[in-house]
N, C-alpha and C positions, 0 to 999 in steps of 0.2 A: 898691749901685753895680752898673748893667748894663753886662757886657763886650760893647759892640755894636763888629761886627768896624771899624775903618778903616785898612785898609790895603787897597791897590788890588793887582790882580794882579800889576801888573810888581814892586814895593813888596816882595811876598812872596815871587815870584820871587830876587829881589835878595837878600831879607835870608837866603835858605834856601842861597843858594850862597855869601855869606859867610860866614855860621855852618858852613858845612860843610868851607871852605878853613881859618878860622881857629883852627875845634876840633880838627880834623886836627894843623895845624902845631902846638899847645901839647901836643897829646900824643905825635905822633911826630918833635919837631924831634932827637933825639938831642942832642950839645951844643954845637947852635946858639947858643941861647939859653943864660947861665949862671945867671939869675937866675930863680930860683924863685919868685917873688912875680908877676914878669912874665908868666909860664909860666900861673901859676893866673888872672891878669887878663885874659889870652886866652881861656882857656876858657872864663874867666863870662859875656863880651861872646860868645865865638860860642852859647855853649849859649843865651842871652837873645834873640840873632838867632834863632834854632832854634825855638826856645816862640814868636815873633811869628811866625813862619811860618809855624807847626800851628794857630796861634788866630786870626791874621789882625788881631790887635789891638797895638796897643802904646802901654805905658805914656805914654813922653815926647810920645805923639802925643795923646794922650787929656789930659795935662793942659795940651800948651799949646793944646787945642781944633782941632788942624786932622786935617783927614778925608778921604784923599786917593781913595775907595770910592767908585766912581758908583755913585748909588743909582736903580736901574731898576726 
């Protein structure tokens, strides 16, 4: 399986300033949050934003086939 990038610049944009607002908030909310579980399922969804950012690809885009990447 070839990881060919599709995600488009605003796409990765986007996904790298929510991965960066949401992995923040799960690590420094203090006790905001009291639920631990919730805490750690923030982090996976922003750390996941983060990795599409750096690679430009993502999974749920890749299987249901759409490719938001103008290809010039």
């Amino acid at each position: 399986m070839k990881l060919s990038k599709n995600l488009h610049r605003f796409d990765r944009i986007f996904r790298g300033a929510t991965g960066l607002v949401i992995t923040a908030f799960a690590l420094l909310n203090g006790d905001f949050l009291q639920e631990p579980i919730l805490e750690a399922l923030l982090g996976i969804f922003g750390i996941l934003n983060l990795i599409s950012f750096f690679f430009g690809w993502c999974p749920i885009y890749h299987i249901a086939g759409i490719n938001t990447r103008s290809e010039k």
